[in-house]
C-alpha positions in Angstrom: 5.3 18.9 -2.9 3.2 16.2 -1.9 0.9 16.7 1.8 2.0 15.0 4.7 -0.6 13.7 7.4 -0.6 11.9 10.4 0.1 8.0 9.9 -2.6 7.0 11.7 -1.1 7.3 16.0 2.3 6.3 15.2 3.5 10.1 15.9 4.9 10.3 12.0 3.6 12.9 9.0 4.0 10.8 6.6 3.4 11.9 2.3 0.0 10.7 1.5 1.4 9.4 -1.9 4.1 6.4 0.0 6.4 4.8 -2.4 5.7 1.3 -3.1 9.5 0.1 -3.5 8.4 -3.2 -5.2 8.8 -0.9 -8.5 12.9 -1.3 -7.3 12.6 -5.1 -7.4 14.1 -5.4 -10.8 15.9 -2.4 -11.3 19.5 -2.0 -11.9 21.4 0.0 -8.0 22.1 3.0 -10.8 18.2 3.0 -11.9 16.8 2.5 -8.1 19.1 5.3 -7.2 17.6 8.0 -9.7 13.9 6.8 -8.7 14.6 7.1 -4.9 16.0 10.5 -5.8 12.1 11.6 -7.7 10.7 10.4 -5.3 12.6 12.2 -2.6 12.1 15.2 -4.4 7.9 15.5 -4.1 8.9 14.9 -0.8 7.9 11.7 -0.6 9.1 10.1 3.4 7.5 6.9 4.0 8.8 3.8 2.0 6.5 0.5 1.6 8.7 -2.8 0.7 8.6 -6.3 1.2 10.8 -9.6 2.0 9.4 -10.4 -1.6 9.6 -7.9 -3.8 12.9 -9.6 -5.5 15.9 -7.1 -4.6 13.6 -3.9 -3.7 15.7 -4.4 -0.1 19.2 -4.3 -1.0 18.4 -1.2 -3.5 17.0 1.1 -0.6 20.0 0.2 1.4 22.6 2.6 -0.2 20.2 5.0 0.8 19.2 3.9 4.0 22.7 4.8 5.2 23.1 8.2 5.2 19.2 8.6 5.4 17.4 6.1 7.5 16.1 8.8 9.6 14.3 10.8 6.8 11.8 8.2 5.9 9.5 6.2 7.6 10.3 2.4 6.7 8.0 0.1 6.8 8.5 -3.8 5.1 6.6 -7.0 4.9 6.7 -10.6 5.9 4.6 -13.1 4.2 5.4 -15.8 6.7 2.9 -17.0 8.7 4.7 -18.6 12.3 7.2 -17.3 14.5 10.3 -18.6 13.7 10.0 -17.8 10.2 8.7 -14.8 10.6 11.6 -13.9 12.7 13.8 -15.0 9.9 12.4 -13.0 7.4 12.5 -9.8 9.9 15.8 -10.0 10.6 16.5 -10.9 7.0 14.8 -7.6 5.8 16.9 -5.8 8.5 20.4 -7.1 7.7 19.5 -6.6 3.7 18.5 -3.1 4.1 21.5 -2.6 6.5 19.6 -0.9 9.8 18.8 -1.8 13.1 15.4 -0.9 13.0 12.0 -1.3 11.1 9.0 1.5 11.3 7.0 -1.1 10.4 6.4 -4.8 9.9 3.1 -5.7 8.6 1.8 -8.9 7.5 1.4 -9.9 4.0 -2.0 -10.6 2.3 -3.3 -12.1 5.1 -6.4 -12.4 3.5 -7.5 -16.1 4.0 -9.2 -17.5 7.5 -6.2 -20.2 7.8 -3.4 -18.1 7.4 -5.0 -15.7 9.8 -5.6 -18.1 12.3 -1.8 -19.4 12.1 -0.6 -15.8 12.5 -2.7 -15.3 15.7 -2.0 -18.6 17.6 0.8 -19.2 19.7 3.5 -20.0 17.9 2.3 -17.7 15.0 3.8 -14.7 13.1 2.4 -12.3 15.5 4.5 -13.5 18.3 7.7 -13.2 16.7 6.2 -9.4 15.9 5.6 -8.4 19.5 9.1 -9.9 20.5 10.6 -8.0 18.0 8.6 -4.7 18.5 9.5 -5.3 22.4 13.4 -5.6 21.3 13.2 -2.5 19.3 13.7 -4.3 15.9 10.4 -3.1 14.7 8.6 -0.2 16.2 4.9 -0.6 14.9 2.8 -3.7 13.5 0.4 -3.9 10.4 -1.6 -5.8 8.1 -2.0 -6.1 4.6 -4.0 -8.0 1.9 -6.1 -8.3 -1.9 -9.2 -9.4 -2.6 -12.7 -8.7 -2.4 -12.6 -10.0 1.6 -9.8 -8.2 2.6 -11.6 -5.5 4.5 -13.9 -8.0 6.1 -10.9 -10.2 7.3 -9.0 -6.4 8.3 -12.1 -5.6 10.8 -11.6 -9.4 12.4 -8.1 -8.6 12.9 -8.5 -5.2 14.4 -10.8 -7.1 16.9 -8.2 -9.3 17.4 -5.0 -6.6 18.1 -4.4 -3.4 17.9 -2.6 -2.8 14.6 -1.1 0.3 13.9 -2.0 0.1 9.6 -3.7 -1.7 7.6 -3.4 -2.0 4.0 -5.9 -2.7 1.0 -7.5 -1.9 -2.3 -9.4 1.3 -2.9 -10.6 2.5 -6.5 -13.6 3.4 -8.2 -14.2 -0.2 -9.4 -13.5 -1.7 -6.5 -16.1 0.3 -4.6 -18.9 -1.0 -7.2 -18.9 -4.5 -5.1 -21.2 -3.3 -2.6 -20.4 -5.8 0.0 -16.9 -4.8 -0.3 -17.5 -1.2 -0.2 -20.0 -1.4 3.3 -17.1 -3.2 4.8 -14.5 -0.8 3.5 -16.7 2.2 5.2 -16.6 0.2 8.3 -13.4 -0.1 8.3 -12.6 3.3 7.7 -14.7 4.6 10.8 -13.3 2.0 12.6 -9.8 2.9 11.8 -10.8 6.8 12.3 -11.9 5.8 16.2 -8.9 3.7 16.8 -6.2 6.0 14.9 -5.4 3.2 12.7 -3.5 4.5 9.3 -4.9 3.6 6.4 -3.3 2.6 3.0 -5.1 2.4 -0.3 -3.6 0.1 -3.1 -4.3 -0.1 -6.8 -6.1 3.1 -7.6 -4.6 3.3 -11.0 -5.9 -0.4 -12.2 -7.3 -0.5 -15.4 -7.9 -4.6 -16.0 -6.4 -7.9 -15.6 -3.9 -8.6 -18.3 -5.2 -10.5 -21.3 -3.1 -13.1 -23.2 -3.0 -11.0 -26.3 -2.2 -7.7 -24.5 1.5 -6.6 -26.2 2.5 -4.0 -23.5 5.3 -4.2 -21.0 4.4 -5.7 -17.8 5.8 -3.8 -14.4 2.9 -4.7 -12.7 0.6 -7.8 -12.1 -2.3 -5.4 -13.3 -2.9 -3.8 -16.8 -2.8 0.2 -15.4 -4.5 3.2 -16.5 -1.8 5.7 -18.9 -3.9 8.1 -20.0 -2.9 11.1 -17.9 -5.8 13.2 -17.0 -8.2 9.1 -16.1 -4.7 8.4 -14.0 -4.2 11.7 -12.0 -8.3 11.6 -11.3 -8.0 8.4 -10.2 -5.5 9.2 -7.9 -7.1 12.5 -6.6 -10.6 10.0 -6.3 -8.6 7.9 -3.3 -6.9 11.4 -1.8 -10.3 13.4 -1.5 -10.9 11.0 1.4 -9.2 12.5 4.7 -6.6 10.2 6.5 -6.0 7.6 3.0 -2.6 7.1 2.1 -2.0 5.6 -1.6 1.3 3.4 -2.5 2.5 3.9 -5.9 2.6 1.3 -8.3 5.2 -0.8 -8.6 5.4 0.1 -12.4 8.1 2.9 -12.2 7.1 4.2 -15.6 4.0 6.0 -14.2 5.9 7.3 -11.2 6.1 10.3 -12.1 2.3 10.8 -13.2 1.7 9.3 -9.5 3.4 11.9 -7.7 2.9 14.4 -10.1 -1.0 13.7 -9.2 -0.2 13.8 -5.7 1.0 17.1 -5.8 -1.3 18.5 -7.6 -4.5 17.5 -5.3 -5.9 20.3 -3.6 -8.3 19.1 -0.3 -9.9 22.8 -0.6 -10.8 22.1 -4.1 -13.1 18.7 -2.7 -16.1 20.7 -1.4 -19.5 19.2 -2.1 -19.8 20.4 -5.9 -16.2 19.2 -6.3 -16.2 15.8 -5.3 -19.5 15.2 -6.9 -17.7 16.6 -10.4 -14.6 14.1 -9.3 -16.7 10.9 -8.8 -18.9 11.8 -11.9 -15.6 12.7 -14.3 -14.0 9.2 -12.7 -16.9 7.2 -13.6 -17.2 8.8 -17.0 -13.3 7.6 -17.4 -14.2 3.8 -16.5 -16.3 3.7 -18.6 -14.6 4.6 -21.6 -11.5 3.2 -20.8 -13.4 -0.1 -20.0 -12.3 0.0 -16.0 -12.6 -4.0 -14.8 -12.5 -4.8 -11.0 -9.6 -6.8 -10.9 -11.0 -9.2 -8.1 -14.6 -10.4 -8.4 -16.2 -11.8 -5.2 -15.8 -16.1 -5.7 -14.1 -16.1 -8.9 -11.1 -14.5 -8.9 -10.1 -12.9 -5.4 -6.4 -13.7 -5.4 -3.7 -11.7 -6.9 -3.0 -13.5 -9.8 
């Protein structure tokens, strides 16, 4: 079974492996059914889905009916004012079939205009108090990519006092060093103010190339290999208070939670974390491990 902690001050234990439901997007009701089920199994009780993750919604919402109070449920908007933010809010709600949201967050808000539209009057934020105030939606976050993501995280924890934030966290990320100061300062700052923390793309191996032949269940070429993936994984979980979302490549879900499970906090002492971060930098660099955003040239998700 998979460790619940504290989600940040929200009052929930939540897994520290949190399913990203994006991987039900394409998936047949039959197929989302069996994967909720795995899932369930490690014990897994916080779900992470969005307005635009295709039909990721309307598969949890089977589910949701008989257990809505088992997981914590948190969903995204990617609009940016009030009204269609509200829209897309109480669409989520009447797709999923409940009355009620964990959590709302804000999608990528990773660039200074969209930020600035979410936090005027008349922006997205509004429509999330109101809502949070009508007990539609009980807690607020934000989310985003991109090599300024925590940078643009700390401006809006100055601005409002998010409940979770959401962003990129792997050993090739944290080799931008501007990226990871402002990651570290966000983490203490999200350790003083009890702000949960979510870590995304761990398992990245690369950008997809044009003459790559694989599948593609996920914007990102990922890491297969077993052993690289479940250190990769146990890389993000040796840090106290992170929470990782799965991929939204079902075909490694297992691995994921499998991983999960298997990460043992007493086991990160000094000697063992220093073995961890040497054996995951051995990994990228024989599996070729590329940052998939690079500060000015490619910082968006595609």
């Amino acid at each position: 079974m998979i460790e619940t902690i504290p989600f940040g001050s929200t009052g929930h234990n939540s897994s520290r492996i949190l399913f990203g439901a994006a991987a039900l997007g394409g998936m047949k009701q039959s197929k989302a059914d069996s994967v909720i089920e795995l899932v369930r199994r490690y014990g897994v009780n916080h779900f992470d889905v969005a307005a635009s993750y295709g039909d990721a919604e309307l598969r949890l919402a089977d589910f949701l009916q008989d257990s809505r109070d088992d997981v914590f449920l948190a969903s995204k908007t990617g609009d940016r004012t009030a009204d269609a933010a509200r829209a897309s809010i109480e669409r989520s709600l009447n797709r999923m079939q409940v009355s009620q949201l964990d959590l709302i967050q804000f999608h990528n808000l990773a660039q200074v205009e969209d930020w600035d539209t979410v936090m005027a009057k008349g922006g997205a934020l509004e429509a999330a108090i109101k809502a949070k105030e009508e007990g539609l939606v009980r807690f607020i976050g934000v989310t985003g990519h991109g090599t300024k993501i925590a940078e643009m995280h700390l401006k809006s924890l100055s601005h409002f006092d998010f409940a979770s934030v959401l962003l990129p966290y792997s050993h090739a990320s944290m080799q931008d060093q501007q990226y990871a100061n402002e990651f570290e300062a966000l983490y203490r700052l999200c350790e003083q103010k009890g702000v949960a923390m979510q870590t995304i793309k761990a398992i990245a191996h690369r950008r997809w190339d044009d003459d790559d032949d694989a599948k593609r269940f996920s914007w990102y070429k990922p890491i297969r290999e077993v052993d690289a993936l479940t250190r990769a994984v146990h890389w993000v979980l040796r840090r106290p208070k992170l929470f990782l979302n799965s991929s939204s490549d079902a075909t490694l879900l297992k691995m994921v939670l499998e991983a999960g499970a298997s990460f043992n906090a007493a086991s990160m002492n000094e000697s063992g974390a220093r073995d961890l971060e040497a054996a995951v930098a051995t990994d990228a660099a024989n599996l070729k491990v590329q940052p998939l955003f690079e500060r000015g040239v490619q910082d968006g998700v595609i």
